[in-house]
N, C-alpha and C positions, 0 to 999 in steps of 0.2 A: 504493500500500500504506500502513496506518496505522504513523504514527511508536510503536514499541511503549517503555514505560517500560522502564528498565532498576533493577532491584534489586537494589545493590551488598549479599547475603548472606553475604558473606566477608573482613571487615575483615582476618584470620588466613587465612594460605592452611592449606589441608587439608595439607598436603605440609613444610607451615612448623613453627614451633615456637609455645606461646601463651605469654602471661603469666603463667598461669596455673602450669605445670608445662613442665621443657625438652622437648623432642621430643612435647608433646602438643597435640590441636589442637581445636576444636570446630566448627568449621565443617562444614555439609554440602555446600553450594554454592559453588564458588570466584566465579562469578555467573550471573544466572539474569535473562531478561528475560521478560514475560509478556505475550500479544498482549492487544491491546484487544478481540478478539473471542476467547475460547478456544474449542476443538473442542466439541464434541455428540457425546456416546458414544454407542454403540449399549443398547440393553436388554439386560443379562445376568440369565442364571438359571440354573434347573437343567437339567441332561440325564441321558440314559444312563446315563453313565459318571461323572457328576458328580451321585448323587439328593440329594434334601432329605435331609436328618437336622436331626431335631429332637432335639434331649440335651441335658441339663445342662452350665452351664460348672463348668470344674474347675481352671483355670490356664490362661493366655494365652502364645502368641509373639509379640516384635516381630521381624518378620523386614527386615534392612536389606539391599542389594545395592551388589555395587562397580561402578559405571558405567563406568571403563574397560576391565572386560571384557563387561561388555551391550554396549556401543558395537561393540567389537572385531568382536562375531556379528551385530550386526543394524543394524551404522549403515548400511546401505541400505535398510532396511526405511524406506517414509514414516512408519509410526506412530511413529517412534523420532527423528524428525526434532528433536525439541521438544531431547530430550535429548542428543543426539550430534549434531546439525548446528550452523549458524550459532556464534553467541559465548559460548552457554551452554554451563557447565563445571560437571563436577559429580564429587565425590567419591563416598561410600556416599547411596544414596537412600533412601527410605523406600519399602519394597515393602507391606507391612501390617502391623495389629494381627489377632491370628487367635486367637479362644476356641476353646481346647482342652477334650477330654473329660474325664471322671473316667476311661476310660481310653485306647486305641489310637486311637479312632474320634474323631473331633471333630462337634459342629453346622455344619452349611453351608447355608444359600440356606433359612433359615426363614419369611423372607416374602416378600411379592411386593416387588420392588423400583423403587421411581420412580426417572427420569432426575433424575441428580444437577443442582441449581442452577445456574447458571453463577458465582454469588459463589461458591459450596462448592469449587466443578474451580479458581477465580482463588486463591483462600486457600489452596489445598494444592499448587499443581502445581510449586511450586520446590522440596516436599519428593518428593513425587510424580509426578515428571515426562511425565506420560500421564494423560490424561481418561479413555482405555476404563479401565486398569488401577484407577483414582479407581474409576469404577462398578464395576466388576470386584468389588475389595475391598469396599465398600459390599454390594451385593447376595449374596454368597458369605459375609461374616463379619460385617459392621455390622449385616445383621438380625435376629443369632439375640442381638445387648445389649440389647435394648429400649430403643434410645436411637435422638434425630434422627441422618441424617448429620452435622448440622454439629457433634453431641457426639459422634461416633463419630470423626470427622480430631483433632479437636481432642484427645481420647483419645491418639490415635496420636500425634500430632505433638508431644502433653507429653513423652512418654518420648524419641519420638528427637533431641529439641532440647536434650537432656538428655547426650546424650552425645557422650563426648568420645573421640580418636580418636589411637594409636601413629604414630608418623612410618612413612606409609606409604609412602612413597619408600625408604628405610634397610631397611626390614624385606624389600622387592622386590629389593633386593640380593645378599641372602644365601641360606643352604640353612634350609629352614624347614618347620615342620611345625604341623600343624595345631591341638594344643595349645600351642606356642608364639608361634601366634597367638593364641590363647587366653586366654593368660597375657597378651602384650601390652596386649590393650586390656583385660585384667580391673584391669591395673596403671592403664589412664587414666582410671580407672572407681569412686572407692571404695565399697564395695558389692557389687562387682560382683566376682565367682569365676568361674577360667575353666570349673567345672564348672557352670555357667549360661547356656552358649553352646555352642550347635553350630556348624561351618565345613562349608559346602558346596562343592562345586567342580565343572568339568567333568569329560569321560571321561580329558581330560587333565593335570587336578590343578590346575587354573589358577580364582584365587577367586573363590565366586558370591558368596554369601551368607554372612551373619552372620544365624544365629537366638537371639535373647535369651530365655528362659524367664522367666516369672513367673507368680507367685501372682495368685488374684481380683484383690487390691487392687494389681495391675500392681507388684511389688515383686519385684525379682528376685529369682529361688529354682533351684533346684538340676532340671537339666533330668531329667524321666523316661526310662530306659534305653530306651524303645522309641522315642524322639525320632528318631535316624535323625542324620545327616549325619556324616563323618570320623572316624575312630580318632584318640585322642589323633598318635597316632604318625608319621602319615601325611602324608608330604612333601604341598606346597604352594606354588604359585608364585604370586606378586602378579603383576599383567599393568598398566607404568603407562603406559598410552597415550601419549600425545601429548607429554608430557612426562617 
């Protein structure tokens, strides 16, 4: 087997405290090592259930995910190996950049989409940790910006290298609610209002996602009421893996 590089991305553990601010942290990957050879994804597009729409962008999601509970569900799944097996550790990942509509409805899968690079899948996958989910994203929301892949990650990857993150071990401790997640990382964030973020969760309240709203010029802005995810009010449990 090839000796694979290891990329120490977490000088600051996720879980730690930074320099910057007490109890806040930046890091997304406690560390992440990347084969010499990465996956080949399959070709995604449109189907059924999933048609083209072609519409105006009107405002963007970054949607981030907490890998201790994707782990939790699917670390026997092989696709999920990258991310939940072997020595790679990983806090919130980058799940996408996703142009929303002017209203309910969003653009999805505008063009045909080519099999992403292998340099494209090698430069994203410590934020990204899946080459199908890399195409995935690409083909489903990168086509409708009229931009390459490699300005569509890089897009993404501005914003979430950007942010920074509430001591999420502390916050797993206690009774919590979904605006008060909110508020937390709105506080590690300045700019950032907890009415700018949606929390996701399972059927059993345990946390998926963080979805960030913003304007065209990717600047955070105030989420539209049909955005969907959590009531302010609605208990919430952090799930911290392995640690």
């Amino acid at each position: 087997m090839p000796v694979m590089p290891r990329h120490q991305l977490a000088a600051l553990m996720l879980f730690g405290a930074s320099v910057a601010m007490p109890g806040v942290a930046k890091a997304q990957a406690y560390s992440c090592a990347v084969p010499d050879q990465v996956p080949v994804p399959r070709a995604d597009g449109p189907s059924a259930s999933q048609p083209q729409r072609l519409l105006p962008i009107g405002s963007y999601t970054l949607a981030i995910s907490w890998t201790p509970q994707y782990c939790r569900s699917n670390a026997r799944d092989a696709s999920a190996q990258f991310q939940c097996g072997g020595d790679n550790r990983f806090g919130f990942t980058l799940h996408g950049l996703w142009p929303d509509g002017t209203g309910e409805k969003w653009p999805q899968y505008c063009k045909a989409a080519e099999i992403l690079p292998a340099a494209v899948i090698r430069k994203n996958l410590c934020a990204t940790p899946s080459a199908q989910l890399l195409q995935h994203e690409w083909a489903k929301h990168g086509t409708c910006m009229n931009i390459t892949p490699g300005d569509y990650f890089d897009k993404a990857t501005g914003v979430f290298g950007r942010l920074r993150y509430p001591d999420m071990n502390a916050l797993s401790r206690r009774r919590l609610t979904a605006g008060q997640l909110a508020t937390a990382v709105a506080r590690a964030n300045p700019g950032l209002q907890a009415n700018m973020m949606r929390i996701t969760a399972t059927r059993q309240g345990w946390l998926e996602e963080i979805w960030l709203c913003m304007d065209k010029k990717l600047r955070f802005a105030a989420c539209p009421a049909h955005q969907g995810g959590l009531a302010p009010g609605a208990a919430i449990k952090i799930w911290r893996g392995r640690r």
